[in-house]
DSSP file (Angstrom, degrees, kcal/mol; ACC not computed):
  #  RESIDUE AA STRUCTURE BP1 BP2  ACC     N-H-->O    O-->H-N    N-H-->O    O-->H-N    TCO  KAPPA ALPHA  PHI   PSI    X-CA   Y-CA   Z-CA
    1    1 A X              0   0    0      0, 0.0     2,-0.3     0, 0.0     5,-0.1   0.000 360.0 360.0 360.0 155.2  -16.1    2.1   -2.3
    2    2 A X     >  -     0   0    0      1,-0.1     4,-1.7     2,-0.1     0, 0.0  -0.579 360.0-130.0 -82.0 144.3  -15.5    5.2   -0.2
    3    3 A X  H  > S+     0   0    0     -2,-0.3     4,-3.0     1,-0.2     5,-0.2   0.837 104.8  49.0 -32.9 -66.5  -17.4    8.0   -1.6
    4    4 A X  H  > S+     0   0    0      1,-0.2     4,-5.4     2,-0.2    -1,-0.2   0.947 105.8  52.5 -44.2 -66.2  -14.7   10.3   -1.7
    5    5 A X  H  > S+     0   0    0      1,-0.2     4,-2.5     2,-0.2    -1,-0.2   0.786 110.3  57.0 -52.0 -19.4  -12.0    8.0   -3.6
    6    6 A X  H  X S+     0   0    0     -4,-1.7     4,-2.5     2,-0.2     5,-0.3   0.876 103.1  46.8 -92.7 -35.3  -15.0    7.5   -6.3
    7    7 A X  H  X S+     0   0    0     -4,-3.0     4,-3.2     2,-0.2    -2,-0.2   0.987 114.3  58.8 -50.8 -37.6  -15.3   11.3   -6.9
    8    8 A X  H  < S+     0   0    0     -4,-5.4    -2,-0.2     1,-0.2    -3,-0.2   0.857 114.5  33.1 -21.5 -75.1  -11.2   10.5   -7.1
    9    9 A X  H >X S+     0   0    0     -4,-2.5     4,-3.2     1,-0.2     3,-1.4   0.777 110.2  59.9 -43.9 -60.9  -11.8    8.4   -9.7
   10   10 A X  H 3X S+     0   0    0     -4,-2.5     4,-1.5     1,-0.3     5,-0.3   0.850 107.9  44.3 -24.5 -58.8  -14.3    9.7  -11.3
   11   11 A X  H 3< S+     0   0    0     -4,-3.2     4,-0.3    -5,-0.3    -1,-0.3   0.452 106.2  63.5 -93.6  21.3  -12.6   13.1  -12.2
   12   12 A X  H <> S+     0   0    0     -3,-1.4     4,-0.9     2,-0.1     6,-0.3   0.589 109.1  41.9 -69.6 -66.4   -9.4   11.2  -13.1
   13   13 A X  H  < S+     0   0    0     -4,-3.2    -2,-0.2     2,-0.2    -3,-0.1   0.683 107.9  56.8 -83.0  -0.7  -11.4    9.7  -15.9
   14   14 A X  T >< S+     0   0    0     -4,-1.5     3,-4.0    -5,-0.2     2,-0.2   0.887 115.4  40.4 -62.7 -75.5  -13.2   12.8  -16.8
   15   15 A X  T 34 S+     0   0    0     -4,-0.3    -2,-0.2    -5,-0.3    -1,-0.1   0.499 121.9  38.7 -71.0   9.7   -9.7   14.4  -17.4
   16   16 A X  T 3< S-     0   0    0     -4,-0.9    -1,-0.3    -2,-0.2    -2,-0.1   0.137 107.8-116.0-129.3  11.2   -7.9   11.4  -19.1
   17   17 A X    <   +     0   0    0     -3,-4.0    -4,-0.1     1,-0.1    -3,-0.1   0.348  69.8 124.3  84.8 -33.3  -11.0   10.0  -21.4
   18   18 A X        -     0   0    0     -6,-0.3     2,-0.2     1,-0.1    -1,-0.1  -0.336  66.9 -93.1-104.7 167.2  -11.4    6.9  -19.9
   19   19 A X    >>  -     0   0    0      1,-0.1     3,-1.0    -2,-0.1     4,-0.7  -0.543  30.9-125.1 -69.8 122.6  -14.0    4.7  -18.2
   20   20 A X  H 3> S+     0   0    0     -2,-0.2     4,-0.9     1,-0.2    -1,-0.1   0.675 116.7  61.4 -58.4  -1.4  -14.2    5.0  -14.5
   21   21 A X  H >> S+     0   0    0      2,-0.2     3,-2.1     3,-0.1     4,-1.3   0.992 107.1  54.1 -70.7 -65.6  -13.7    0.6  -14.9
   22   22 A X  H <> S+     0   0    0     -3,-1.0     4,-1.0     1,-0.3     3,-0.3   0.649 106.7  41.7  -2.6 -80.0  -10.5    1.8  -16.5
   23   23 A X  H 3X S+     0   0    0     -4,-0.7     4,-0.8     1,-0.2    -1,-0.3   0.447 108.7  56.7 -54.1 -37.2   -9.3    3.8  -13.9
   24   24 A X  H <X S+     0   0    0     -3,-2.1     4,-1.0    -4,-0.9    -2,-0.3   0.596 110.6  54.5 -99.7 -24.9  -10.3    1.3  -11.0
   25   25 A X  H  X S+     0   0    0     -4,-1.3     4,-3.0    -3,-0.3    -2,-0.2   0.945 110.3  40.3 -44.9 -62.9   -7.9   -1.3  -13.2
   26   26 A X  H  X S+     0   0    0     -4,-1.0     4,-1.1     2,-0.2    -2,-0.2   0.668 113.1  54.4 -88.7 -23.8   -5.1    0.7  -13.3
   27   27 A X  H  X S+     0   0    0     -4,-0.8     4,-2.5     2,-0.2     5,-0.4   0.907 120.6  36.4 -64.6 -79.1   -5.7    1.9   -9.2
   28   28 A X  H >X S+     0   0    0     -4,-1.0     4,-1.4     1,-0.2     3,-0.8   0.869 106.4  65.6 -54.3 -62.4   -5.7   -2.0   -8.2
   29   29 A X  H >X S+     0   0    0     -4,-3.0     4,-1.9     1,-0.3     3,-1.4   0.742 106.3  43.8 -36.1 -73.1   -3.1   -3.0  -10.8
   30   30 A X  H 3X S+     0   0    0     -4,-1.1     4,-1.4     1,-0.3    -1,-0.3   0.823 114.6  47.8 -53.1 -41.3   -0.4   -0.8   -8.7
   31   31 A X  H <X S+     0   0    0     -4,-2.5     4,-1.2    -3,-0.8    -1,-0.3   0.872 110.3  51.4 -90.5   1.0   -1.4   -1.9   -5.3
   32   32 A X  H <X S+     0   0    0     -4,-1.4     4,-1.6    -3,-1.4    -2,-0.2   0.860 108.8  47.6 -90.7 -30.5   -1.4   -5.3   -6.2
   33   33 A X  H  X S+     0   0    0     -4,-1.9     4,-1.2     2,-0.2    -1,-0.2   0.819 111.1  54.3 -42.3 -33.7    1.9   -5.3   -7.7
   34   34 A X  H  X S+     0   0    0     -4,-1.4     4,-0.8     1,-0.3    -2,-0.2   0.573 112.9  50.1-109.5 -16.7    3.2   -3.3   -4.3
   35   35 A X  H  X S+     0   0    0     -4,-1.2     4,-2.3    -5,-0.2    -1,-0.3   0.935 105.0  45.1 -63.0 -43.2    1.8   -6.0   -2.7
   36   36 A X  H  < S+     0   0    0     -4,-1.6     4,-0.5     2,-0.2    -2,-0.2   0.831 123.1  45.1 -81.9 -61.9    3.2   -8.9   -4.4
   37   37 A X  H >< S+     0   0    0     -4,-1.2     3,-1.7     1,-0.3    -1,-0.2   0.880 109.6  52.4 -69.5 -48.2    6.7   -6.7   -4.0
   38   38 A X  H >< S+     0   0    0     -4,-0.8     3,-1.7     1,-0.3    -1,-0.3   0.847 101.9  61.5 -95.4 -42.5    6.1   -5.8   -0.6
   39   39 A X  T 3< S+     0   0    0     -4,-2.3    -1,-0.3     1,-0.2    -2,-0.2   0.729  89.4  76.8 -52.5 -17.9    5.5  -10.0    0.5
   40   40 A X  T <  S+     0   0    0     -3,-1.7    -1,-0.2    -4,-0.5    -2,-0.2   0.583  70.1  94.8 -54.6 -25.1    8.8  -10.5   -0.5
   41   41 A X  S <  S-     0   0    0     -3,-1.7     2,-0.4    -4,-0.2     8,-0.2  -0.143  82.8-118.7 -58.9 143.5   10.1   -9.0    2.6
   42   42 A X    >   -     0   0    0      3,-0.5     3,-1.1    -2,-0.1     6,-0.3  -0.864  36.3-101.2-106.5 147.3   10.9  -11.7    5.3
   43   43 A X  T 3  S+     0   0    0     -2,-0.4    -1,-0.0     1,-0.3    -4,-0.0  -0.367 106.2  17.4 -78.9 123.1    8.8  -11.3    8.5
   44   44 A X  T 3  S+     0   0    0     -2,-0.2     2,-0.6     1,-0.0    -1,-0.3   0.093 108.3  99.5  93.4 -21.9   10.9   -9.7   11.3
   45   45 A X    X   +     0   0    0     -3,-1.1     3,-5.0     1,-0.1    -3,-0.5  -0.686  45.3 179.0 -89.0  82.6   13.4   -8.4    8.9
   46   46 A X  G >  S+     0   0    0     -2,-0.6     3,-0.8     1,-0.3    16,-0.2   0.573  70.9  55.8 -33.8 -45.0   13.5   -5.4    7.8
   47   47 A X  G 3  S+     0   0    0      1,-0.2    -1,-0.3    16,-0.1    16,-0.0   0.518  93.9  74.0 -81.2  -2.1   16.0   -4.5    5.8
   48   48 A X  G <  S+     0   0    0     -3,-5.0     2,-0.4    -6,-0.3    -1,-0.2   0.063  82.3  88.5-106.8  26.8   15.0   -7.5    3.4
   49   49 A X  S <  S-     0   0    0     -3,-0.8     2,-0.4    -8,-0.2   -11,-0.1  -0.936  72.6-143.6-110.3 144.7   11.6   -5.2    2.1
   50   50 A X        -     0   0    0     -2,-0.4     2,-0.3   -13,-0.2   -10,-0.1  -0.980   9.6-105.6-130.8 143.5   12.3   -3.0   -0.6
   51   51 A X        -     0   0    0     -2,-0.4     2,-0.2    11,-0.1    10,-0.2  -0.463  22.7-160.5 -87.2 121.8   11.1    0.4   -1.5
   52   52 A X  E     -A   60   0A   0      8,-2.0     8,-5.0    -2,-0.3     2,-0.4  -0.558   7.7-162.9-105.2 133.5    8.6    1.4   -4.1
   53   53 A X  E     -A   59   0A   0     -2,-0.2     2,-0.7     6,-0.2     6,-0.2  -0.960  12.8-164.1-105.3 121.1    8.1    5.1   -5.8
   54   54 A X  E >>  -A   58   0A   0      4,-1.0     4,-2.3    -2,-0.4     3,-0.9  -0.953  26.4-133.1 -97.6 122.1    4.5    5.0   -7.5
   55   55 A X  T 34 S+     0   0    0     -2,-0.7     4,-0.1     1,-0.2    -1,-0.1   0.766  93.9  34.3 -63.8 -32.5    5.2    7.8   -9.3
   56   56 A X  T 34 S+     0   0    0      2,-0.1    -1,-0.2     1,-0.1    -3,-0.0   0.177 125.8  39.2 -93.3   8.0    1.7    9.6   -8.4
   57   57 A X  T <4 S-     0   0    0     -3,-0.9    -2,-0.2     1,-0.1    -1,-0.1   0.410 106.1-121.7-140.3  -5.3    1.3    8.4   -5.0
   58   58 A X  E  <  -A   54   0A   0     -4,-2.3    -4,-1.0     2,-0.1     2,-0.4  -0.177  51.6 -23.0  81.7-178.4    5.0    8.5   -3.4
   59   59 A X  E     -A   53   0A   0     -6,-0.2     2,-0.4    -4,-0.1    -6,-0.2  -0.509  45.4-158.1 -95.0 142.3    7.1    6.2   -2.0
   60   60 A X  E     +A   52   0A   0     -8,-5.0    -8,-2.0    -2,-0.4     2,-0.3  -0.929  36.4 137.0-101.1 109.6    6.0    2.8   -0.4
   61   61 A X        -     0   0    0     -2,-0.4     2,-0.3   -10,-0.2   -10,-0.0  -0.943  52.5-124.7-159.7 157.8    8.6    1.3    2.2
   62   62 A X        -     0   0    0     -2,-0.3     2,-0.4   -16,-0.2   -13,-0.2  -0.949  27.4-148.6-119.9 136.8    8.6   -0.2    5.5
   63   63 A X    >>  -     0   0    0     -2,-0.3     3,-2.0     1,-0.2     4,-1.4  -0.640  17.6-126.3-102.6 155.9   11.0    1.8    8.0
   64   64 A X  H 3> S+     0   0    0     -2,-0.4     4,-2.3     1,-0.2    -1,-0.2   0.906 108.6  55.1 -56.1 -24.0   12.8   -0.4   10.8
   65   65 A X  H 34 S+     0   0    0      1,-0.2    -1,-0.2     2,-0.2     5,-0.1   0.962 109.1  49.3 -68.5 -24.2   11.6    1.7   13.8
   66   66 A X  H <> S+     0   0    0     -3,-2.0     4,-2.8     1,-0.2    -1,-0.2   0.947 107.4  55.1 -77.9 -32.2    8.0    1.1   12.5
   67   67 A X  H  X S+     0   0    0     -4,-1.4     4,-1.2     2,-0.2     2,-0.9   0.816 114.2  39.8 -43.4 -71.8    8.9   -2.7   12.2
   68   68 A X  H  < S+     0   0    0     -4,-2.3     2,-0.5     1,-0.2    -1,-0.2  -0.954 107.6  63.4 -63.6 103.6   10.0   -2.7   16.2
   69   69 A X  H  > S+     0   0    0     -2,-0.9     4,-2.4     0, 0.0    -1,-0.2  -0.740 114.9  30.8-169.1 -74.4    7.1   -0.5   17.1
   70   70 A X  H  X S+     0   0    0     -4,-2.8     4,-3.7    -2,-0.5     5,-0.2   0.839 114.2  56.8 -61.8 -18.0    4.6   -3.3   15.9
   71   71 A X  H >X S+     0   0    0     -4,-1.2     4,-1.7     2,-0.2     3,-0.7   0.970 109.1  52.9 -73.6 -79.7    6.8   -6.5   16.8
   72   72 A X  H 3> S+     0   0    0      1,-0.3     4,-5.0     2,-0.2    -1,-0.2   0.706 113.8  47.5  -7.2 -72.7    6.7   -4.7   20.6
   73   73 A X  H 3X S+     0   0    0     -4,-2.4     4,-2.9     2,-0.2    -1,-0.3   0.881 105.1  50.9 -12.5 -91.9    3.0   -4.7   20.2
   74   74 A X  H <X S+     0   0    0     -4,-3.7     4,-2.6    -3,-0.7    -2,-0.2   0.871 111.8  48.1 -34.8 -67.5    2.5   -7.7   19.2
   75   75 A X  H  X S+     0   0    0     -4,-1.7     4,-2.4    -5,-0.2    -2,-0.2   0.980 114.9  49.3 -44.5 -64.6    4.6   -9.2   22.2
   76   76 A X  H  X S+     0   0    0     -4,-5.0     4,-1.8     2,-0.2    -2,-0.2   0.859 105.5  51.5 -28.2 -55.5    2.8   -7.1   24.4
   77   77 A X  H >< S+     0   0    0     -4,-2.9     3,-0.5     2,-0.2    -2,-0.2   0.924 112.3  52.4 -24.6 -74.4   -0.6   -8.1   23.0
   78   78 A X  H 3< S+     0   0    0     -4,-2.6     3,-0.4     1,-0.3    -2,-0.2   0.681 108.5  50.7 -56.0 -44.6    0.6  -12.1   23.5
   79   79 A X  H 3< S+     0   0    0     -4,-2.4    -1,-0.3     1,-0.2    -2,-0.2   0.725  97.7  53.2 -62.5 -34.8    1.4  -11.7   26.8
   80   80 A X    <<        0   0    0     -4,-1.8    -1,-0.2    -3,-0.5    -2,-0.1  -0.137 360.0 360.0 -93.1  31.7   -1.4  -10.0   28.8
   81   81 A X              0   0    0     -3,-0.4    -1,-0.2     0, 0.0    -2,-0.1   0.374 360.0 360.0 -76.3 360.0   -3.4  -13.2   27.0
């Protein structure tokens, strides 16, 4: 784990009581939900991902320009194969 995100943690579970195991629960728990949410999306379509507020971390959404950005990419990529 990165050094830094374990001080995170660490003083997160100083100031709430709880065990830094605790803490590393409840940090996975959220992004695996926002994963789970976030597969739902159909591949090339944008508008069919929907956006998630974690209330201590902001909002998680995928915006269409970033969508075409990578799709571009990606075409690019395949072709100078």
């Amino acid at each position: 784990m990165n050094f830094k995100l374990e001080n995170i943690l660490k003083k997160i579970a100083k100031e709430n009581n709880l065990s830094l195991e605790q803490v590393k629960e409840v940090m996975d728990s959220e992004f695996f939900c926002t994963r789970k949410v976030m597969s739902q999306g159909v591949h090339d379509e944008p508008d069919t991902f929907l956006n998630i507020n974690l209330i201590k971390l902001g909002k998680v959404y995928a915006k269409k320009g970033v969508i075409e950005k990578m799709k571009r990419s990606k075409k690019k990529k395949d072709e100078s194969k």
